[in-house]
C-alpha positions as CSV (number, residue, x, y, z in Angstrom):
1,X,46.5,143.7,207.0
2,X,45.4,146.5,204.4
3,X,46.0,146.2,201.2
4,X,47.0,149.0,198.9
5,X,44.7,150.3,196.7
6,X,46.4,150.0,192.9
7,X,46.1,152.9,190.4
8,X,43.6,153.3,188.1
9,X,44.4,151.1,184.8
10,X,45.2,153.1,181.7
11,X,45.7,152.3,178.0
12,X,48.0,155.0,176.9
13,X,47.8,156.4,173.2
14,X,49.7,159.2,171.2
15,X,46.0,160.8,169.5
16,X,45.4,163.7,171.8
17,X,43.2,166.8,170.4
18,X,43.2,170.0,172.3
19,X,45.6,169.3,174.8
20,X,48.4,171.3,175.9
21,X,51.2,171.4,177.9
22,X,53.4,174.3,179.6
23,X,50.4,176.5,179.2
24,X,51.1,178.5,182.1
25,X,54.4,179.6,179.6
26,X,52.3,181.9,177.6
27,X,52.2,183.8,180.7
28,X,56.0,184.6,179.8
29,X,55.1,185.4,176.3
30,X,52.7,187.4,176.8
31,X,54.5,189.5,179.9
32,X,57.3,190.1,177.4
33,X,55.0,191.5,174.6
34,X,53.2,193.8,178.2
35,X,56.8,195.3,179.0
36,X,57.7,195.9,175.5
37,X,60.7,193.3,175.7
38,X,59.1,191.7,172.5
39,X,59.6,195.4,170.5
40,X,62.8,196.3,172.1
41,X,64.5,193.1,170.9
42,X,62.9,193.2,167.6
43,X,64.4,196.7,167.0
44,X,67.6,195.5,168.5
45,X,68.1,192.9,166.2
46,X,66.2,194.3,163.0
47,X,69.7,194.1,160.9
48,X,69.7,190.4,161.2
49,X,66.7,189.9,158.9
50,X,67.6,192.0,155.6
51,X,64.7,190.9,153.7
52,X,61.7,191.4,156.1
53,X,60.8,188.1,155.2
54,X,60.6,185.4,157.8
55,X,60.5,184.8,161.5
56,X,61.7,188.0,163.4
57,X,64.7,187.4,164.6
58,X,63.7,189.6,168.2
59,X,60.5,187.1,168.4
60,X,63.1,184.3,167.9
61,X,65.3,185.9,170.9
62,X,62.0,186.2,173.4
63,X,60.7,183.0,172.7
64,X,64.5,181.0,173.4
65,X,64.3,183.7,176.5
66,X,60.9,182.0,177.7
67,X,62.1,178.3,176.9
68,X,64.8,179.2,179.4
69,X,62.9,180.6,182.0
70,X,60.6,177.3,181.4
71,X,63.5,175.2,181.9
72,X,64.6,174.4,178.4
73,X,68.3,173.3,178.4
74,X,69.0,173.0,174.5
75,X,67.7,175.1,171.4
76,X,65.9,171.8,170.6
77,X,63.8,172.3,173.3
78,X,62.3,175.0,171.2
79,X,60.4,172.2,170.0
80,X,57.8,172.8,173.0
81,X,56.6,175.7,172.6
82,X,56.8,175.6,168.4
83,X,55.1,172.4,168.5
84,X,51.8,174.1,170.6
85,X,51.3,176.7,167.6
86,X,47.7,177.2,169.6
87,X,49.3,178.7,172.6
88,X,52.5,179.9,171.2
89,X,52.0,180.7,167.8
90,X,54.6,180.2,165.0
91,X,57.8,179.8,166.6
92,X,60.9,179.3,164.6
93,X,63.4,176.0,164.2
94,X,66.2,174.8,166.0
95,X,68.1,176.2,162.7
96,X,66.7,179.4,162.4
97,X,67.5,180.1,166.4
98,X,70.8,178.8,165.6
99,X,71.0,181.5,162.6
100,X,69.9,184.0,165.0
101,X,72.5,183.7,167.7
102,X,75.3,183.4,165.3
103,X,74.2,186.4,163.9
104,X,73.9,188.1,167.3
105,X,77.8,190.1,167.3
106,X,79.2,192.9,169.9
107,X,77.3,195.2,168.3
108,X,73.7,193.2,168.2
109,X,74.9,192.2,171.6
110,X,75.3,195.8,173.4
111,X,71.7,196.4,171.6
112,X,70.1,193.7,173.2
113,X,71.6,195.2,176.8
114,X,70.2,198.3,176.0
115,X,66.5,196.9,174.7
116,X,66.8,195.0,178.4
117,X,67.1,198.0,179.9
118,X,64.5,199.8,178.3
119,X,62.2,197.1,179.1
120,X,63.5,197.0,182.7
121,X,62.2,200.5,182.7
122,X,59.2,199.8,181.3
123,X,58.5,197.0,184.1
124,X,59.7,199.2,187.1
125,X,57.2,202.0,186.3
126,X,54.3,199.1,185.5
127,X,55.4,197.9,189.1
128,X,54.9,201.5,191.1
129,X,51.5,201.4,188.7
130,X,50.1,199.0,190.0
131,X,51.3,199.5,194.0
132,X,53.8,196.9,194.0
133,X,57.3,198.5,193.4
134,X,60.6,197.5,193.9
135,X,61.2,196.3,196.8
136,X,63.8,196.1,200.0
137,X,66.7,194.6,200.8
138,X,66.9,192.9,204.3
139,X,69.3,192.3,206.7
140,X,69.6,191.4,210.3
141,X,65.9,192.2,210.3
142,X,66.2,195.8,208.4
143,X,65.3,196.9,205.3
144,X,68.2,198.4,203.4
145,X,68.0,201.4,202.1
146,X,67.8,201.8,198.1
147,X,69.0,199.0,195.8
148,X,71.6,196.3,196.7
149,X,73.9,194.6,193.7
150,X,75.5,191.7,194.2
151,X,78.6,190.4,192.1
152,X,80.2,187.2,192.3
153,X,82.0,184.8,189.6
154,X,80.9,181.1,189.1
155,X,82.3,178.4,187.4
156,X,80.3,176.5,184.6
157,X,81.6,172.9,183.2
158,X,81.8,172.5,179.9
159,X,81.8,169.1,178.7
160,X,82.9,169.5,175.2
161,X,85.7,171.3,173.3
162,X,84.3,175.3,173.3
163,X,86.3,178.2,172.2
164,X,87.7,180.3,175.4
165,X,86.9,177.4,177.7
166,X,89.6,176.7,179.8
167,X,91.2,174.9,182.5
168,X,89.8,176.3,186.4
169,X,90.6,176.7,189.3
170,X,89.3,174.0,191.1
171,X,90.9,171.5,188.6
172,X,87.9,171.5,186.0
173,X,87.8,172.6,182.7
174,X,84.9,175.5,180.9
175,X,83.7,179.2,181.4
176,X,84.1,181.4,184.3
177,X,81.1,184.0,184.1
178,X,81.0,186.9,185.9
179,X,77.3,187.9,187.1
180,X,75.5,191.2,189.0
181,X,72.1,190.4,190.6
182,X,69.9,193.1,191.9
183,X,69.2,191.7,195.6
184,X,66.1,193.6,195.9
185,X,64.6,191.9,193.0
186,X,66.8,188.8,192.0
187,X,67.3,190.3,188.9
188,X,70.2,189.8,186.6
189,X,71.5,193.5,185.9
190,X,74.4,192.1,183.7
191,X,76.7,189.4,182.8
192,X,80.0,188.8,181.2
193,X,81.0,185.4,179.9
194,X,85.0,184.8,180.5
195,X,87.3,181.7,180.0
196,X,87.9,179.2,182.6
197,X,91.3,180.4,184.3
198,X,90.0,184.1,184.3
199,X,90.5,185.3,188.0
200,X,87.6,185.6,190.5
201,X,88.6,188.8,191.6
202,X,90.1,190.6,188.9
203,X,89.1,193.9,189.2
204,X,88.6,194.9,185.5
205,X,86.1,192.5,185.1
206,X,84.4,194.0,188.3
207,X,84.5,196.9,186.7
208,X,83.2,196.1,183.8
209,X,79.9,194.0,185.0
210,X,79.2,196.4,187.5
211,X,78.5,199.3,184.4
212,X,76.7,197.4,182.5
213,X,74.6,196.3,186.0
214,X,74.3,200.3,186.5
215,X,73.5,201.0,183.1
216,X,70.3,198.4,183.3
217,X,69.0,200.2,186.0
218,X,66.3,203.2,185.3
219,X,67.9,206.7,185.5
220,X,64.9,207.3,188.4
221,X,66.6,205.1,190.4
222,X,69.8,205.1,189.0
223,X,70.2,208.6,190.3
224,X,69.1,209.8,193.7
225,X,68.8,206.1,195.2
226,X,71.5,204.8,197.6
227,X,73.5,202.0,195.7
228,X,75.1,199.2,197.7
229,X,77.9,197.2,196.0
230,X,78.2,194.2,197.4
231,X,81.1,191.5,196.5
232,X,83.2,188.5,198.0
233,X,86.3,190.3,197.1
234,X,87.8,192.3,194.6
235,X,91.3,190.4,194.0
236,X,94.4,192.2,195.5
237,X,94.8,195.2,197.3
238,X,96.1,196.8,194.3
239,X,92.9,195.3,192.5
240,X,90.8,196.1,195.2
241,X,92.1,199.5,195.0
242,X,91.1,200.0,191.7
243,X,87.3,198.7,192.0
244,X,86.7,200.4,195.2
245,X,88.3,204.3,193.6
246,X,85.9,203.4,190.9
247,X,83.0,202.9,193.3
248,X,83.9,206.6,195.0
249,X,84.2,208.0,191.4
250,X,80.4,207.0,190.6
251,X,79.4,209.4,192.9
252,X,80.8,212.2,191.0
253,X,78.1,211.3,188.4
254,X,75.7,211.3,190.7
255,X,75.4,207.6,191.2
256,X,75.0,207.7,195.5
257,X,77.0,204.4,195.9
258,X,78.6,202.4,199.0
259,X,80.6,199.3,199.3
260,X,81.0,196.1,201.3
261,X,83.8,194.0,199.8
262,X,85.6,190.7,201.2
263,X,89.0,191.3,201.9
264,X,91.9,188.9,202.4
265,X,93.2,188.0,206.1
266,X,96.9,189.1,205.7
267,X,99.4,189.0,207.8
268,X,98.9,192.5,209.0
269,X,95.0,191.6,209.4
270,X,95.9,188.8,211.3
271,X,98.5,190.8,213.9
272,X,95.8,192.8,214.5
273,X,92.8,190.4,215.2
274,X,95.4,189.0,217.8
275,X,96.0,192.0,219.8
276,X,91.9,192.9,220.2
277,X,90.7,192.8,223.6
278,X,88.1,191.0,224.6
279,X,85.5,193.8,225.3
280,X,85.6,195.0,221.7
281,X,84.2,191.6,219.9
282,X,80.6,192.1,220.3
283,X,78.0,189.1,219.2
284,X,77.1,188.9,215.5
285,X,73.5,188.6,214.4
286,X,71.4,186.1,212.4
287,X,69.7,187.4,208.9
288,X,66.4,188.4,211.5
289,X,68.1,190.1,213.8
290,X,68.3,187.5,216.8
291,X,72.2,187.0,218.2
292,X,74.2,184.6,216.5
293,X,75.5,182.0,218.5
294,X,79.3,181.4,218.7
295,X,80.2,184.7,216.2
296,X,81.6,188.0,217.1
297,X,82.6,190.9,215.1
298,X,84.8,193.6,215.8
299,X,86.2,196.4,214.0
300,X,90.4,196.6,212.5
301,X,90.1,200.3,211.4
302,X,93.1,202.1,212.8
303,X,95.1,198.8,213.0
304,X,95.5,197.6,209.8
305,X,96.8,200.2,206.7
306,X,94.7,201.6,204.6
307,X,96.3,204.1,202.6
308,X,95.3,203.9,198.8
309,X,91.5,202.8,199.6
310,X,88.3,206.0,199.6
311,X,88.3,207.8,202.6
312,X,86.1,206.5,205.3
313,X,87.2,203.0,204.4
314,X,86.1,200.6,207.3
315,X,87.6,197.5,207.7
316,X,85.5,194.7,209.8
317,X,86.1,190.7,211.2
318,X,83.8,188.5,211.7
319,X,85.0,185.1,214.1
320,X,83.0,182.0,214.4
321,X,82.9,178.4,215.6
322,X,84.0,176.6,212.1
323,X,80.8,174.0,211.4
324,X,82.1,170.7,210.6
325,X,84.3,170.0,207.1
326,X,84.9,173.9,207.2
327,X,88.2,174.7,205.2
328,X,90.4,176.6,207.7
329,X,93.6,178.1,206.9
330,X,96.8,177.8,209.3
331,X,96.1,180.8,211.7
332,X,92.0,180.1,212.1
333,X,93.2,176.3,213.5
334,X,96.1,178.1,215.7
335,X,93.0,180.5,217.0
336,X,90.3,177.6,216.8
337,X,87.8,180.2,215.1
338,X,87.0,180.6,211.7
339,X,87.8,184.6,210.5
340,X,86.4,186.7,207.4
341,X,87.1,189.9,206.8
342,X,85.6,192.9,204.7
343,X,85.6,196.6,204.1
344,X,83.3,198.9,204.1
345,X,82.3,203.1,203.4
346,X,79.3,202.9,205.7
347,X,79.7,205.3,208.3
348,X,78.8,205.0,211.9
349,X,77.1,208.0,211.7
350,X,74.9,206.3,209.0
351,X,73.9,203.7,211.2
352,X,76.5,201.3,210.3
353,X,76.8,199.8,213.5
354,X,79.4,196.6,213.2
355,X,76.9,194.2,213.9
356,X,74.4,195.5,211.3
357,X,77.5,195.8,208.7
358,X,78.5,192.7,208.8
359,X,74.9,190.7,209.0
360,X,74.3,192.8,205.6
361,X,77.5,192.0,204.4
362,X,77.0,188.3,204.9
363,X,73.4,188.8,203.4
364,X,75.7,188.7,200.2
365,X,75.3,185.2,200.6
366,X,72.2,185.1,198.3
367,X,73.3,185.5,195.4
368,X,74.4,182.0,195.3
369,X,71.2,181.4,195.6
370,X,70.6,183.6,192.6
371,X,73.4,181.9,190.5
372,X,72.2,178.3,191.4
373,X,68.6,179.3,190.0
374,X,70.3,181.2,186.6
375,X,72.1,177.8,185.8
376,X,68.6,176.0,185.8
377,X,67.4,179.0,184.0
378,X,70.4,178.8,180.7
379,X,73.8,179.1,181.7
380,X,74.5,176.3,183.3
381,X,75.3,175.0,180.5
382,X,76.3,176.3,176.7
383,X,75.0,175.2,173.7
384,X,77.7,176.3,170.7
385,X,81.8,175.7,170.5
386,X,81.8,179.6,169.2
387,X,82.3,181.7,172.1
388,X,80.1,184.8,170.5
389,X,76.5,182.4,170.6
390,X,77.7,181.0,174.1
391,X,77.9,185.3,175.5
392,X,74.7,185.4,173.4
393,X,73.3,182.8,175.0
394,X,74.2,183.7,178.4
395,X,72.5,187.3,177.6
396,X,69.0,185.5,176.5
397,X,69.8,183.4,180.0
398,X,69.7,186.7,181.8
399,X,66.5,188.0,179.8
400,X,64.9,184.3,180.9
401,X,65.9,185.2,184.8
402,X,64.4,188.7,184.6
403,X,61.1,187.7,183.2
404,X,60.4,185.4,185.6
405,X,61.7,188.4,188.6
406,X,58.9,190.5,186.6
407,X,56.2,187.8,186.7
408,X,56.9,187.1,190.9
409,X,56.6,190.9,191.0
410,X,54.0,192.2,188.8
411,X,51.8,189.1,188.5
412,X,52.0,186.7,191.8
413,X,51.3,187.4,195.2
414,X,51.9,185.2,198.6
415,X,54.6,182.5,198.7
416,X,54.9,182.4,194.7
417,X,55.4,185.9,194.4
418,X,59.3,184.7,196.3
419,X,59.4,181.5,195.0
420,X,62.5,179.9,193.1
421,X,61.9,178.9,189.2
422,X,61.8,175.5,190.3
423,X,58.6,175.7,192.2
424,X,57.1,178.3,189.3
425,X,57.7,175.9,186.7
426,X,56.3,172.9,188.9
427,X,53.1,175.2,189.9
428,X,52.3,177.1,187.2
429,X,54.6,177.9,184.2
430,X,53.8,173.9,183.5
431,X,50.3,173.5,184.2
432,X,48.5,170.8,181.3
433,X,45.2,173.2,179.7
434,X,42.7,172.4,176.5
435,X,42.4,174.6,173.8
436,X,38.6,175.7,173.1
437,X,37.0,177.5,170.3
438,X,33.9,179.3,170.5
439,X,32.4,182.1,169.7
440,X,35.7,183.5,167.5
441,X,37.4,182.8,170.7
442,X,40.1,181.0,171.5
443,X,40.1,179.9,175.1
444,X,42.7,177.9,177.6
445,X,41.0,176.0,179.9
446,X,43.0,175.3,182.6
447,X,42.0,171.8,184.5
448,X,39.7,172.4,187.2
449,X,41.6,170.1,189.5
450,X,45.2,172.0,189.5
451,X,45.8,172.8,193.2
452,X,47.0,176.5,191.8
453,X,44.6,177.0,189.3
454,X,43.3,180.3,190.8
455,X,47.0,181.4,191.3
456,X,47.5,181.0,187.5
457,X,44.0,182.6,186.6
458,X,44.4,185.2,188.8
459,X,48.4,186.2,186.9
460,X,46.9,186.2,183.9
461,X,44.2,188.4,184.7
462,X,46.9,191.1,186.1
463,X,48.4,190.5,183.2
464,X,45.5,191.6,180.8
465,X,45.5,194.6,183.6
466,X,48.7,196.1,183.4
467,X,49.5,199.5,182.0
468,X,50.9,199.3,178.6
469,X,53.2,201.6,177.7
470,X,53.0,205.0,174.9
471,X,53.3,203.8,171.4
């Protein structure tokens, strides 16, 4: 028998000099002071400090932007960067962060939206600068064409008495935000915050996340770019109706979008998925482009009305074996298959075979992905009972996600440069250092036995080498 070898013995102590922690988190900092997020929020919120005296209140609303993207849950967790002056320099209390948000109304608010966008642009052009810019979509084992944006709703639980929260839908009580993620990038274009009982699919709301999502993006791109909307459904067909008119209308302004939007199985749908012959279900395909086992899709357009959608509307079913637990409604048990349905303005002509149509309408599926990593990244949870600091906070959530999109895009390369927050945080963003001074240097000295210590190195060396932009 072999015995195991114990650890090392320790004597633990609280008298530490030089050493810091979450020093790969000035890599944040400084990335927002590189794309000019640092200035934009500081002229967005300049009204907020009257006297010019005291912390800026745009510093204040980068640096609760990095402890988010670091993982910070709570304003108090402030306390890690403001208690590493060395790496992070002066960095404001809990109450001067809370003075900021509650200061933060529609008006600070729609300038903050608008400083992110600058910034955005700021970061795009700093991408195709140094050769790494934005890039595709896949499906099915294609690139899509131009920019994808995906919207979906998500519920958020809020634990304690907040203004607006609410009762929801699935018998729990809080917020119901309503988000836009650029797929390309896993960005987060825009985000409204909403009570508990508001409606998944209302399509106002749609509406209105999907022009602040458009406004984010660089007029470059903006304009001249294919734009795919994707969604899980926008509400009823009158709803629907409305979001999908006010897709078609975009182009008008020049805006070259399409759509591909869940749609209910009505009774209509479902007459006509029973009278399809066999020969027109053809085999759906996986996310690389091999079949799919056990799903077909076919096409409905021509059997199932619809008048008051854009021309060209296409509408599509997918049937598969339902996986175990699956919820099934009454007429998927009567056919044993599990059906979902969407529409679409892709043309065949475009290439918009059904099989390809479909697998990038299921690709839509990531932006769960995308929601699960914001709510570890700010708003999964809300720090104030006053509604205004929670859409505040949920804004500063979505700065937190797009600085760490930036820093996978303009800074890493290999598996980190698609890696989740999760394994960032764990790799890099907190990696222990010591502070040196020497020659009127200050110097972070990153341990020499970090596994990604040449990963982290290497980031901040792009940093230093990124173009800055006119002054």
């Amino acid at each position: 028998m072999h015995t195991t070898r114990s650890r090392p013995k320790l004597v633990v102590s609280a008298d530490g000099q030089g050493v810091v922690n979450h020093a790969g988190s000035r890599l944040l900092a400084d990335l927002a002071d590189a794309t000019s997020l640092t200035s934009a929020f500081s002229g967005a919120l300049h009204r907020l400090r009257p006297r010019g005296t005291g912390h800026d209140p745009g510093r204040v609303a980068v640096d609760l932007a990095v402890m988010l993207a670091d993982g910070g849950e709570a304003i108090a967790d402030l306390a890690v960067l403001r208690d590493q002056r060395d790496v992070f320099g002066p960095v404001a209390s809990a109450p001067t962060a809370w003075r900021v948000l509650a200061g933060i109304d529609a008006a600070a608010l729609n300038a903050l939206r608008a400083a992110r966008a600058r910034t955005r642009e700021v970061a795009w052009l700093q991408a195709d600068e140094t050769g790494h810019p934005i890039p595709p979509s896949h499906a099915g084992g294609r690139e899509l064409p131009g920019l994808v944006l995906d919207i979906d709703a998500t519920l958020v639980t809020c634990h304690s008495e907040k203004e607006q929260s609410a009762a929801t839908y699935k018998r729990g009580f809080g917020y119901h935000p309503m988000l836009c993620f650029l797929d390309n990038t896993g960005e987060a274009l825009a985000g409204v915050l909403r009570p508990g009982n508001a409606g998944a699919n209302t399509a106002a709301d749609h509406i209105t996340v999907l022009d602040q999502a458009l406004s984010q993006i660089p007029d470059a791109h903006r304009h001249g770019t294919p734009v795919l909307i994707r969604a899980d459904s926008a509400g009823s067909a009158g709803s629907a109706k409305a979001f999908l008119a006010h897709l078609r209308a975009l182009r008008q302004r020049g805006i070259q979008t399409t759509f591909s939007v869940g749609h209910a199985v009505t009774e209509q749908v479902r007459k006509a998925i029973r009278v399809l012959p066999g020969q027109v279900w053809h085999p759906a395909l996986e996310q690389d482009g091999a079949l799919r086992a056990g799903a077909e899709v076919a096409e409905l357009s021509g059997l199932v009305d619809l008048t008051g959608y854009p021309d060209g509307t296409r509408i599509i079913v997918r049937r598969e074996r339902p996986h175990p637990g699956a919820q099934l409604s009454l007429f998927d048990q009567d056919e044993g298959m599990r059906h979902q349905v969407f529409l679409t303005d892709t043309p065949l002509a475009g290439g918009g075979s059904i099989q390809y149509l479909e697998v990038r309408h299921r690709a839509h599926a990531r932006v769960e992905d995308h929601i699960r990593c914001g709510k570890t990244t700010g708003f999964g949870r809300f720090p104030s009972r006053h509604f205004a600091i929670n859409q505040a906070w949920l804004e500063l959530s979505l700065t937190a996600i797009d600085l760490l999109a930036w820093t996978r895009t303009l800074l890493l390369d290999g598996e980190l440069a698609t890696a989740e927050p999760k394994k960032l945080r764990y790799r890099l963003l907190h990696a222990a250092a010591r502070i040196t001074r020497g020659a009127r240097r200050l110097r972070l000295r990153i341990a020499a036995t970090w596994p990604w210590r040449h990963e982290l190195t290497a980031a901040f060396s792009r940093l230093v080498a990124l173009p800055r932009p006119a002054t």
